[in-house]
N, C-alpha and C positions, 0 to 999 in steps of 0.2 A: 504494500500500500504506500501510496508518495504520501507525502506531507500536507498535511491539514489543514484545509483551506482559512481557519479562523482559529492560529496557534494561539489563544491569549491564554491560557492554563497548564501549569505541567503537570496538574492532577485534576481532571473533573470526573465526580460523579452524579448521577440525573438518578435519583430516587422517588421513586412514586409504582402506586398499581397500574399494571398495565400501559406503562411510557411505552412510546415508539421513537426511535432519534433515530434522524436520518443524517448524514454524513459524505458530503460532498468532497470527494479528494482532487487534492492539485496543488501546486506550491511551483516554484520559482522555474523550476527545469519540470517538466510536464514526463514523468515516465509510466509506460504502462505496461498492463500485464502481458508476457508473451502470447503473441499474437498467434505466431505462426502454432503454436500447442496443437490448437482444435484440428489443427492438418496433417495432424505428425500418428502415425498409428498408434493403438493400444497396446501393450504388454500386461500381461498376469502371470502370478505368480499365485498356488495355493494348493492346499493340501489335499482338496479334490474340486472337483467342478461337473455342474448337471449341465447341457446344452439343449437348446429345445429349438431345434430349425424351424418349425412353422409361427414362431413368437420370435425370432432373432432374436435370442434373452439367451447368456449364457453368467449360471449363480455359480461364484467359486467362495467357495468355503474354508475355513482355517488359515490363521495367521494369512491374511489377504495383502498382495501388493500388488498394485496398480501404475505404471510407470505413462507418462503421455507426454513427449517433449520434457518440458523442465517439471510437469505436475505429477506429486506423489500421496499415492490415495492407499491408507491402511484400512484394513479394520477386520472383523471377525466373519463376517461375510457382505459380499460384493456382489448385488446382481448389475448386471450389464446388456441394456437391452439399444438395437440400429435398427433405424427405420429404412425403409426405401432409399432418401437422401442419402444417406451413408452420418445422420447423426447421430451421436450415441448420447445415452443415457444413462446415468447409474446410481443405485442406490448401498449408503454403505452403513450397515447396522454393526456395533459391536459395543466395548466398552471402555473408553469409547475410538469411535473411528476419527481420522486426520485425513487434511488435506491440508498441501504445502503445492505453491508454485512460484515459480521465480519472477519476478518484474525486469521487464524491457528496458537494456541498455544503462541498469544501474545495478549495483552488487546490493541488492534486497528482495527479500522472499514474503508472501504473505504467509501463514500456518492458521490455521484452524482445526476445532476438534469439536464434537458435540455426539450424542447417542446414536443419530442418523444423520445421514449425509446424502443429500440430492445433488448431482452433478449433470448440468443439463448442455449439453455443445452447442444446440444451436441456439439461444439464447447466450449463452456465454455468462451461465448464472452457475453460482453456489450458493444451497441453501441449507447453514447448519440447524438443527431444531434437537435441544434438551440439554439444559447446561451447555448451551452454544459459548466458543470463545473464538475470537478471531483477533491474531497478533499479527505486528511488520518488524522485519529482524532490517536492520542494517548491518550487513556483514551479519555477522555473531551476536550481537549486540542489539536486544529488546528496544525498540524504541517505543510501538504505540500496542494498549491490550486493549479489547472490550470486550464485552459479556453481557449474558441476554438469556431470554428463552429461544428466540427466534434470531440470527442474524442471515440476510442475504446480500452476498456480495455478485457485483455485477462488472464480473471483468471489460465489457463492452464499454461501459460508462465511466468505470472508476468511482462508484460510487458503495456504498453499502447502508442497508437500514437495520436496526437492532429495535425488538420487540421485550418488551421485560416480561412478557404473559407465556408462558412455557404451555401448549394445548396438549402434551400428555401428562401432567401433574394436574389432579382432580385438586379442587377445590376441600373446604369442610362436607359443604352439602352434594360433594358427587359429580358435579361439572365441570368439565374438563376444560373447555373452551374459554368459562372466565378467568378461569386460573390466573392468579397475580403475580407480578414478578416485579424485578428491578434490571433497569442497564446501568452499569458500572464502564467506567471507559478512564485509561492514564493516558494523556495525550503530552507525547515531549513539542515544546514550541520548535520552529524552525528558526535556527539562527539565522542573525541578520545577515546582510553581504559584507564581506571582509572582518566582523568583528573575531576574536579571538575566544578558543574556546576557553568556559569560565574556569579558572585555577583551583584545585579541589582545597578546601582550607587546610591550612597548617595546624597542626597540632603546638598547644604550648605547652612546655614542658614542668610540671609541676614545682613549685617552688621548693627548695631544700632546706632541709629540717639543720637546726642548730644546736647544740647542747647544750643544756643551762644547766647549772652547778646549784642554784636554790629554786624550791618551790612558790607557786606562783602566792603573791600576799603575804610573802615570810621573807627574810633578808637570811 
């Protein structure tokens, strides 16, 4: 994910039942997600797999890995179903499943992980749903997290919306769909142009202890 179109916080959280926040990405140098993925063929990987020709759906089962260009898709099982078009589809259940794919032209990856996983090609969407989190590493290094019931990211736009209402967590009375939640999000600001990165504090070093020869109030 690139940089945050409205860095004013390096920590916000948006609490409430049932929040939705939407999130427009873009920042100074405009990079996006690889493009060319959606054209790159499929790999699996898995400890068994059912095929079903007349559904072009094939489920692979056990320790699940999914490789597509730069994107890498875990989880406990993977169904994978192509339409006519040649666009794929897939669904990733486990506990929980990930998806990681790298961004265009700059050394940063998004990561996400949630209970299920819809990964749709022609649309060019991910949509985590259950204890949803979607992070952006720069390099190695954590820059932005959020968290949801719902978050969908939409590689085509660069954008993403996070839901705090989780619809497989029932309610007190049973209902699923109200279900309440919170988005939680740490968002690092984008530093300015040319300023210098901020100097981590110095530590002072405790002041040193003297020995006195009488007790304090006594000569």
């Amino acid at each position: 994910m690139p940089a945050f179109a409205t860095p004013t916080f390096r920590r916000l959280r948006v609490l409430g039942l049932n929040v939705c926040l939407t999130v427009c990405l873009g920042g100074a140098s405009t990079a996006w997600a690889e493009r060319a993925d959606r054209d790159k063929p499929l790999n699996a990987e898995a400890d068994s797999l059912r095929y079903d020709d007349a559904r072009q759906t094939s489920v692979f089962t056990g320790n699940v890995v999914i490789t597509k260009g730069t994107i890498r898709i875990r989880g406990a099982q993977v169904e994978i179903r192509q339409d006519a078009q040649g666009n794929q589809f897939g669904v990733v259940t486990g506990s929980p499943g990930t998806f990681r794919q790298k961004r265009d032209g700059v050394d940063e990856h998004i990561e996400g992980e949630a209970r299920r996983i819809d990964y749709d090609s022609r649309a060019d969407t991910v949509r985590f749903t259950g204890d949803a989190v979607l992070r952006r590493y720069k390099g190695t290094q954590l820059n932005d997290e959020t968290s949801g019931g719902v978050i969908v990211y939409n590689n085509a736009t660069d954008t993403f919306t996070v839901d705090g209402a989780d619809p497989a967590r029932p309610t007190a009375s049973g209902s699923s769909a109200a279900s309440g939640g919170r988005v939680r999000a740490m968002l690092t600001p984008v530093p300015k142009p040319g300023a210098a990165p901020a100097a981590p504090p110095v530590a002072t070093p405790p002041a040193a202890l003297t020995p006195s020869r009488q007790i304090e109030g006594r000569p």
